[in-house]
N, C-alpha and C positions, 0 to 999 in steps of 0.2 A: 526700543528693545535692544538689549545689549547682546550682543554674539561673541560664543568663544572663539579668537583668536585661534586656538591652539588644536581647534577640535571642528570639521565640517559638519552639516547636518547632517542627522540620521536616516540612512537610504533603507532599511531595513530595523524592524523591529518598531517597538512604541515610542512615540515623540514623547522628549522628557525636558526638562525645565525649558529654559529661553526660545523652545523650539513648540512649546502648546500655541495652537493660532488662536484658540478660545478666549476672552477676553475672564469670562468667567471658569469656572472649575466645581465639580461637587466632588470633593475632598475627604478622604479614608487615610485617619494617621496610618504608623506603625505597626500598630498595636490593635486595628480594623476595628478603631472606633468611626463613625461618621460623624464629620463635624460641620457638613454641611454644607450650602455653596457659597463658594468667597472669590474676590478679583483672582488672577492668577500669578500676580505678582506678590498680593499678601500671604499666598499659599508657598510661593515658592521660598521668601523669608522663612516663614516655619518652618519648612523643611529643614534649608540650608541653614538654620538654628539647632537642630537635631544633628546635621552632619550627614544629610540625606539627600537625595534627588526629588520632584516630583515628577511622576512619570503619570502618563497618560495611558489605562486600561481598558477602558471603551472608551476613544472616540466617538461612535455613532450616538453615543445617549445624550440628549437634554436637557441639562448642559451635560460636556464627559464628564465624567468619571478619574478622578487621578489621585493618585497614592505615593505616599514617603515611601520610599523603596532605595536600595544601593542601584544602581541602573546597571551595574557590572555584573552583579548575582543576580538580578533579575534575567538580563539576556541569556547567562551563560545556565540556571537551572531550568529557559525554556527549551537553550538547545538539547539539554540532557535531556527533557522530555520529549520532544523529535525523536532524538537517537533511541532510547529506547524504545517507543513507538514503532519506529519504523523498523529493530531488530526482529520485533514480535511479529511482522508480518509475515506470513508465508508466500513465498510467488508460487505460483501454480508452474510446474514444466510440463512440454510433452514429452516423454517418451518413446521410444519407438521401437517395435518387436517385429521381425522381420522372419516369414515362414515361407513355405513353397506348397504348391498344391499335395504333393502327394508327401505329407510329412509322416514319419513315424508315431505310432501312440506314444514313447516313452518321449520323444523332443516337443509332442504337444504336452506335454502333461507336464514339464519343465519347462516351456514357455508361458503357458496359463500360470504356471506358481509365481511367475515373474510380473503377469498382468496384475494377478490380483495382489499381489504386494506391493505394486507401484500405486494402483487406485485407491490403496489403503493408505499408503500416503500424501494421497490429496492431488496425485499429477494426473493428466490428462495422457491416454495412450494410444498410441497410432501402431495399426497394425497393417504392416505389409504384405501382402502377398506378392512375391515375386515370382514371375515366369519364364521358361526357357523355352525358346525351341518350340517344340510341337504342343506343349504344355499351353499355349496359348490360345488354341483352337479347342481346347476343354476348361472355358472360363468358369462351367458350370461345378467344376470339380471345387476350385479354390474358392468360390460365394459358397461353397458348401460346407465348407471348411471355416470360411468369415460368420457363418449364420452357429456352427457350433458356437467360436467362442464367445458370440454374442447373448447367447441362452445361457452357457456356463457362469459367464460375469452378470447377468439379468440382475442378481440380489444387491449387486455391489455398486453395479455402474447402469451407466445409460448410455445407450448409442448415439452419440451426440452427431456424426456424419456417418449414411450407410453406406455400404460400400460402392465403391465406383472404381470405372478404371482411369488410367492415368496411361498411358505409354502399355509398356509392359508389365505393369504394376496394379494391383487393385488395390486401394485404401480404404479403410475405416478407423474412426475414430473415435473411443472408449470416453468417456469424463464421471468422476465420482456422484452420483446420487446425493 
């Protein structure tokens, strides 16, 4: 078996000519005719008669699976498909909305517009209740306040953590239904 001088083996991606270990090949021209399985040396003439690589598509099959292909455009339109794949995904964030026990109606009514437009979309929201002072010894005022906007958001979201304290802080955490 002869090695390119010029070029190491492929650490990444499909093994392609002098680097198939299979002695045999079941062989897809160009043009995804099958032509069947042949040594992998006679394959690889063909190929390099064509002006092509053979490249190995499934390894795991009996015997693999390998194709005339440019080895260059095959790597470089997988990684375009990676890359685009991977643009299209959304990461989910948390957000975080931070209130006090005795908030006004119009600051809740402007912090709720802010919950439900973050769980609209797609992130997970943590809301804080922060306490001062004597405000601490009336936990039951700010759970009361956490159970509103839990009922408010009911249609959009799900209580994914209910609320608890932390320090001076009670947490809950909102996630999209």
């Amino acid at each position: 078996m002869m090695r390119r001088p010029n070029q190491a083996p492929p650490m990444n991606g499909p093994r392609f000519n002098e680097w198939i270990v299979s002695p045999k090949v079941r062989v897809i021209d160009h043009e995804g005719e099958n032509l069947g399985v042949m040594y992998t040396r006679e394959a690889m003439a063909q190929a390099q008669e064509l002006g092509l690589d053979l490249v190995e598509v499934s390894p795991n099959a009996d015997p693999p699976v390998a194709k005339f292909l440019d080895v260059g455009k095959f790597k470089y339109e997988a990684q375009k498909k990676a890359n685009l794949a991977r643009k299209s995904q959304k990461t989910q964030e948390i957000k975080e909305i931070k209130m006090r026990p005795n908030i006004d109606d119009h600051d809740y009514d402007t912090k709720m517009k802010k919950v439900v437009e973050f769980i609209e979309e797609g992130d997970k929201v943590k809301v804080t209740m922060r306490f001062r002072g004597r405000e601490l010894s009336h936990g039951q005022l700010g759970m009361a306040v956490l159970q509103r906007v839990a009922e408010q958001v009911a249609e959009v979201a799900k209580v994914e953590a209910y609320p608890r304290m932390e320090g001076r802080q009670m947490l809950m955490v909102l996630a999209p239904k």
